[in-house]
C-alpha positions as CSV (number, residue, x, y, z in Angstrom):
1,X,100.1,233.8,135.5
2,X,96.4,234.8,134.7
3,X,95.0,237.0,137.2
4,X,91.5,237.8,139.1
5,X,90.9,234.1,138.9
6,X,88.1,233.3,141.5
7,X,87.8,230.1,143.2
8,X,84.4,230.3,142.4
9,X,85.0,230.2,138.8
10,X,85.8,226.5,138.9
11,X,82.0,224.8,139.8
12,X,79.3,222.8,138.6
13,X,76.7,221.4,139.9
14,X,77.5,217.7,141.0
15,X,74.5,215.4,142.0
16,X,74.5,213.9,144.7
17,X,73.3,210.7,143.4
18,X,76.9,210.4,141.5
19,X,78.6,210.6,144.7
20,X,80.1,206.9,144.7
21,X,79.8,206.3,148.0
22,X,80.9,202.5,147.5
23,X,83.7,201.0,145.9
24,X,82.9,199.3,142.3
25,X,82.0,195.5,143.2
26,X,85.4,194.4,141.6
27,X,88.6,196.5,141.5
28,X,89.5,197.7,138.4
29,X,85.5,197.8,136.3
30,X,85.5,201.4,136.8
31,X,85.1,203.7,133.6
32,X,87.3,205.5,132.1
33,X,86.9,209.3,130.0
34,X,89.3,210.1,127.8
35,X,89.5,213.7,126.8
36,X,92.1,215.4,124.7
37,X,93.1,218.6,125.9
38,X,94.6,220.0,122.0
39,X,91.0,219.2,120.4
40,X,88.1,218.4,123.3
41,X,87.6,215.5,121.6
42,X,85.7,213.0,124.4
43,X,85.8,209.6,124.1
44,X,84.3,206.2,126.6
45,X,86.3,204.0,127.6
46,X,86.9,201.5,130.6
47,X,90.1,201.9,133.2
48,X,91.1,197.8,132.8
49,X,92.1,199.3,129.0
50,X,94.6,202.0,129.7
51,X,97.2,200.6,127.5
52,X,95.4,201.6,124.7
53,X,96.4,205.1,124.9
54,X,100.1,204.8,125.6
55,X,103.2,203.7,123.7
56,X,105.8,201.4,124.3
57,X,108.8,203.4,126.0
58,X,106.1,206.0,128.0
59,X,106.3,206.3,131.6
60,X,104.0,205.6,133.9
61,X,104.2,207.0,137.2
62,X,102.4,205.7,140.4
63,X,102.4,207.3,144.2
64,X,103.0,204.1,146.2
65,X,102.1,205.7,150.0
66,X,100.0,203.7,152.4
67,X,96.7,205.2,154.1
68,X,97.0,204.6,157.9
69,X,94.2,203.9,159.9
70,X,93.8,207.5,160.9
71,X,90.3,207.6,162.4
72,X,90.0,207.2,166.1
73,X,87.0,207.1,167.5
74,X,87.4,208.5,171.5
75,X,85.1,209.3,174.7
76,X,84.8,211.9,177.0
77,X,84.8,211.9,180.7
78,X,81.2,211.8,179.9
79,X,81.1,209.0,177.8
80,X,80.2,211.1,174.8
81,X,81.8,210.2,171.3
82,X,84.4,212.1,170.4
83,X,86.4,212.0,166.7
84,X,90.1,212.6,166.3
85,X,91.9,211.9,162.7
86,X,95.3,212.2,163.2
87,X,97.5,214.1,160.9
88,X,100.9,214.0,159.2
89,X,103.7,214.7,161.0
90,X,106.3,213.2,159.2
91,X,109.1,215.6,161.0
92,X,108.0,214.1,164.5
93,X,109.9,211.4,166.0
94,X,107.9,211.2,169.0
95,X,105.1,208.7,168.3
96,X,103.2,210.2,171.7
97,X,102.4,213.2,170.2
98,X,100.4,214.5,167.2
99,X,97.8,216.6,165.6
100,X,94.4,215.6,164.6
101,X,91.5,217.1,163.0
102,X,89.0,216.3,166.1
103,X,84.8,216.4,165.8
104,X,82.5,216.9,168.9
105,X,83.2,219.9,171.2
106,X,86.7,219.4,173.3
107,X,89.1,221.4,175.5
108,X,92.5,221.7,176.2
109,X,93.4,219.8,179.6
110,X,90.9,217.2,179.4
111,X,91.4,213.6,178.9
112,X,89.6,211.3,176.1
113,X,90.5,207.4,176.0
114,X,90.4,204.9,173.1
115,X,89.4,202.1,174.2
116,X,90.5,202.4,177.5
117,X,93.9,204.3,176.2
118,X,94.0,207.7,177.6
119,X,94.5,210.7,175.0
120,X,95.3,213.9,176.8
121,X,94.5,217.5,174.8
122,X,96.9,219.5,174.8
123,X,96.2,222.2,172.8
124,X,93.5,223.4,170.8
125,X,94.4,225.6,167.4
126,X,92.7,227.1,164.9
127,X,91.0,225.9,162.1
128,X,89.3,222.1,164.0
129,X,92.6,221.3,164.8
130,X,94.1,220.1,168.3
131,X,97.5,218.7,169.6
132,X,97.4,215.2,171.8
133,X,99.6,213.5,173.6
134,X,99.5,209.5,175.5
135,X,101.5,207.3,177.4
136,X,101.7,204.7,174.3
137,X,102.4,205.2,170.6
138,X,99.6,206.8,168.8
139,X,100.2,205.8,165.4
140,X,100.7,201.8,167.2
141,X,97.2,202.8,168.8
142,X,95.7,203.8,165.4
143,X,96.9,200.5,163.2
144,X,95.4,198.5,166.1
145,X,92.3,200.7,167.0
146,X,91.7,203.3,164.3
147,X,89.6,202.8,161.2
148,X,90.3,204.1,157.7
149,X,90.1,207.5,157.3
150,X,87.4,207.8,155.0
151,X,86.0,211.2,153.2
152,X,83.9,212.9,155.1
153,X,81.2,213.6,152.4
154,X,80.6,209.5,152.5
155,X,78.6,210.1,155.4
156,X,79.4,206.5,157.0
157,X,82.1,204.5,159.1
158,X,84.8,202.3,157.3
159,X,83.6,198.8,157.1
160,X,86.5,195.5,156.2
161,X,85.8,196.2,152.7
162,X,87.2,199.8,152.7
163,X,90.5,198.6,154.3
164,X,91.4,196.8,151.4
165,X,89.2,199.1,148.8
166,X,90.7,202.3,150.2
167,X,94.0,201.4,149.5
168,X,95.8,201.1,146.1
169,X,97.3,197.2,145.3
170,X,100.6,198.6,145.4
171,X,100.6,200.4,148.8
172,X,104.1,200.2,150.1
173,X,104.9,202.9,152.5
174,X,102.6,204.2,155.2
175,X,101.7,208.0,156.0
176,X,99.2,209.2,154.3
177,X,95.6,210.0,155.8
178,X,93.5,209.8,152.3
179,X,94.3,207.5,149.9
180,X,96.0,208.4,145.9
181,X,92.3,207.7,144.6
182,X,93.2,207.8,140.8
183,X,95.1,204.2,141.5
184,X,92.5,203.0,143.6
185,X,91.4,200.9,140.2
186,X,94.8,199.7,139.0
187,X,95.0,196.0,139.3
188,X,97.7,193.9,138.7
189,X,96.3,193.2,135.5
190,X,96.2,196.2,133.9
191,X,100.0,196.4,135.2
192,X,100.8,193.4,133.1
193,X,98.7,194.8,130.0
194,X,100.8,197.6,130.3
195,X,104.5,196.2,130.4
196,X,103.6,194.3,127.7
197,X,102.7,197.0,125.5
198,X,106.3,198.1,126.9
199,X,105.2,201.0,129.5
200,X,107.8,201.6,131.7
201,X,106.4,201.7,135.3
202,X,107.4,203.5,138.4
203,X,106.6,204.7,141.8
204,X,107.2,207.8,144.3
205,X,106.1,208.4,147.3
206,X,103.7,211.3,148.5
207,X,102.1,211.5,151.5
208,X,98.1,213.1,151.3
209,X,97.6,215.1,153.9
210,X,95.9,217.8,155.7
211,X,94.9,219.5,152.5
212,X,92.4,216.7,151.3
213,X,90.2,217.4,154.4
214,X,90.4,221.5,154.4
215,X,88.5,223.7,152.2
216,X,89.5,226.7,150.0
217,X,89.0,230.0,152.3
218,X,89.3,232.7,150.5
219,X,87.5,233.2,146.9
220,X,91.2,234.9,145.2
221,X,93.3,231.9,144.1
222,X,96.2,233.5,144.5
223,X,95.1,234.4,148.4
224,X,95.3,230.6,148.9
225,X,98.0,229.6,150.7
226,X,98.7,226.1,149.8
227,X,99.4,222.8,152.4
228,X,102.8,221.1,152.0
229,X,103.4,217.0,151.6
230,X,106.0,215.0,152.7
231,X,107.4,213.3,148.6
232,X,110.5,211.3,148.2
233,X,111.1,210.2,144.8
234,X,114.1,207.3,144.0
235,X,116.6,208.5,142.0
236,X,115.7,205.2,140.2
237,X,112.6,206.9,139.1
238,X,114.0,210.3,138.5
239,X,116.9,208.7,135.9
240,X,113.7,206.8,134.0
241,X,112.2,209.9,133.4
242,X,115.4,211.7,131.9
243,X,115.6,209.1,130.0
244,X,112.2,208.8,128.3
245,X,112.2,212.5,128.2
246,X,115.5,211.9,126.1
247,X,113.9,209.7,123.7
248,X,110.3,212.0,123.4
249,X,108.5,209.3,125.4
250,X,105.7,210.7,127.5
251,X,105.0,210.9,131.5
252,X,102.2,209.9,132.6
253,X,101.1,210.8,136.1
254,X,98.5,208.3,137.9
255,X,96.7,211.0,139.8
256,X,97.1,214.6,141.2
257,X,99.2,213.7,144.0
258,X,102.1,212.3,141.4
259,X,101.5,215.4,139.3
260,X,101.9,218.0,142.0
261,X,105.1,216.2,142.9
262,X,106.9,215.3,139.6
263,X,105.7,219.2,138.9
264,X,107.7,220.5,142.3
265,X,110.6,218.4,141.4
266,X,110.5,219.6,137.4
267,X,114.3,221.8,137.5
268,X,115.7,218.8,139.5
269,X,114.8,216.1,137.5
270,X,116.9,217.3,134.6
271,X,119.9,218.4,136.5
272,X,122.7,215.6,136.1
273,X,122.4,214.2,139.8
274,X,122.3,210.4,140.8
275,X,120.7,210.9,144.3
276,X,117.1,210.5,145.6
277,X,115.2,213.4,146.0
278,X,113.0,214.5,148.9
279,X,111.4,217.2,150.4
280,X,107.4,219.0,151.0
281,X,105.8,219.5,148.6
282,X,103.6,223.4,148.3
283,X,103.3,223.9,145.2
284,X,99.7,224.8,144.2
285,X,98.7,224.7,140.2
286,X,96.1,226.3,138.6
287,X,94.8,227.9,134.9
288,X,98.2,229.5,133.5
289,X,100.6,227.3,134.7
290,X,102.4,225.6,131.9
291,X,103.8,221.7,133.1
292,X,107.3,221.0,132.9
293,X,106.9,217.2,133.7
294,X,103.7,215.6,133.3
295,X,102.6,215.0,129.6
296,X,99.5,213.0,130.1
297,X,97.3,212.9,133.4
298,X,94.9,210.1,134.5
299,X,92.4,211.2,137.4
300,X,89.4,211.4,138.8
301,X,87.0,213.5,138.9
302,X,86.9,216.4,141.7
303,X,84.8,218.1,143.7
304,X,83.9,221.7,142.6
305,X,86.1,224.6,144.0
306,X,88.5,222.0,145.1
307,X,92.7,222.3,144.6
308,X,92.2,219.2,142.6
309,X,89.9,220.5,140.5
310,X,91.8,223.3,139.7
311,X,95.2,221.9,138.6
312,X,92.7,219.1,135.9
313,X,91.7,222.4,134.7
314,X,95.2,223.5,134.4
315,X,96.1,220.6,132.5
316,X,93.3,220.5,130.4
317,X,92.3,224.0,130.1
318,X,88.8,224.8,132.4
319,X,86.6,224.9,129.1
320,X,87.4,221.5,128.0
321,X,87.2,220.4,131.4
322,X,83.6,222.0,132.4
323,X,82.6,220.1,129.0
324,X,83.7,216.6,129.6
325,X,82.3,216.8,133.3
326,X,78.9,217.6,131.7
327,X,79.6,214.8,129.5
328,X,80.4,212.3,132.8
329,X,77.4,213.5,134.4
330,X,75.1,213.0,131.2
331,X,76.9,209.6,130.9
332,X,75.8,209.0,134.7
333,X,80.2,208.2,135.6
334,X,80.7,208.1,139.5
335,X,82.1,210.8,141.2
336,X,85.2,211.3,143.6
337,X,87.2,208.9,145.5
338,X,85.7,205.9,144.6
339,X,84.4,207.0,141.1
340,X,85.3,206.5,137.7
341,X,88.3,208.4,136.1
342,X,89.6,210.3,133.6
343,X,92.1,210.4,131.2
344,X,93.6,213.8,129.8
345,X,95.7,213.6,126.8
């Protein structure tokens, strides 16, 4: 591994007017930068034409999880607002309890109601975090009462829009808090554009979590101590990738959260098993590691100093990376979650 790596090595100056704060008007229009890591070569491109860059045979790999209406919006004995998003848990059987990331000033003991449904606090932890506890199912409470847990730098509440928007068309199995934004743009569409240029298509499941909302404390990487997410991958999807790595086909991982899992997984996924495989997932890349799975990498494009950022610059390598954000911000492409994306090659 390379060494004295500071988080602060991997910034730029973002502005804020690239921020997409808004969905594209239609799913699927976004843009697309394509860069390849052996040259640096940049080229423009659009999303909807993916299958121009892969070959009957590759393997494309999508993270079919389902955002949960995680956002509950709570009052004090006071009446004052009060925010709790409610975190992954995917060990905890009883739906009464959970933890949530809470905004507004709160204390263990007290009681704050969601329309009308008490929410007792429990505890209070480190790090904006606090255990809570009702009489009804809090995840029942949240699909009925909660709003989509959108990113915090957005600066507004979910609307109807973002319940369809921040979820992929795929969605299947709910858990996760922030959505897999690098398939926010895939459309059924492009799925059939793709099988008919013979990619093989395939899904896992990873949960986003915690992670997505917390921020890099220390400046050493290697201080960081990375969050873990709940993954199970099919063993249907684990024999299609032996198999195309058999035959030299490449894996191509829609988003981070597919690449840090298919990367966890990498000495399973060649041992001669037929059985699912499941587990958390900690494993936190960055310049020096060399990928074991993932051959070509379609995301977005990341905040600076995030986790994110630094496994794209791990893929890429950070100087071909630092250029081709340059190039997206001279090119005026939108930024984070609901941006434009980028292909790496």
């Amino acid at each position: 591994m390379i060494t004295e790596m500071k988080v602060s090595d991997f910034t730029y100056d973002l502005p804020e007017e690239l921020i997409a704060i808004h969905p594209p008007k239609i799913r699927g229009t976004s843009s697309l930068l394509v860069l390849d890591k052996s040259s640096g070569r940049i080229t423009h491109n659009k999303y909807s034409n993916l299958a121009n860059y892969l070959s009957s045979g590759d393997v494309l790999v999508l993270n079919d999880t389902k955002v949960i209406k995680a956002r509950l919006l709570a009052k004090n004995s006071k009446d004052q607002g009060r925010e709790l998003l409610l975190l992954e848990d995917h060990h905890n059987t009883d739906f009464t309890k959970r933890k949530a990331i809470y905004r507004g000033r709160i204390h263990a003991g007290e009681i704050l109601t969601v329309k009308s449904v008490p929410i007792a606090v429990e505890k209070v932890l480190d790090g904006g975090i606090a255990k809570i506890s009702s009489s009804h199912n809090i995840l029942e409470l949240a699909e009925h009462e909660g709003t989509v847990p959108l990113p915090p730098y957005m600066h507004r509440n979910a609307t109807k829009e973002d319940i369809e928007r921040y979820q992929t068309v795929f969605a299947k199995t709910p858990g996760s808090v922030a959505a897999p934004t690098a398939s926010l743009n895939f459309t059924e569409e492009l799925e059939q554009k793709l099988k008919e240029k013979g990619v093989i298509i395939t899904y896992l499941t990873l949960h986003v979590g915690l992670g997505t909302f917390l921020p890099i404390r220390s400046n050493d990487i290697e201080d960081h101590e990375m969050h873990s997410e709940y993954f199970e991958i099919p063993k249907n999807t684990i024999e299609i990738i032996k198999n195309a790595k058999l035959n030299s086909n490449k894996i191509v991982a829609v988003g981070t959260t597919v690449t840090r899992t298919l990367e966890y997984v990498a000495a399973q996924l060649v041992k001669d098993q037929n059985i699912d495989i499941s587990g958390e997932a900690n494993i936190f890349i960055y310049p020096g590691y060399k990928f074991k799975s993932v051959d070509v990498m379609l995301t977005n494009f990341h905040a600076p100093k995030s986790t994110v950022l630094m496994m794209a610059a791990a893929f890429a390598g950070w100087n071909n990376l630092a250029h081709a954000y340059q190039e997206a911000i001279k090119e005026k492409y939108a930024f984070l979650s609901y941006g434009d994306s980028m292909l790496i090659r």
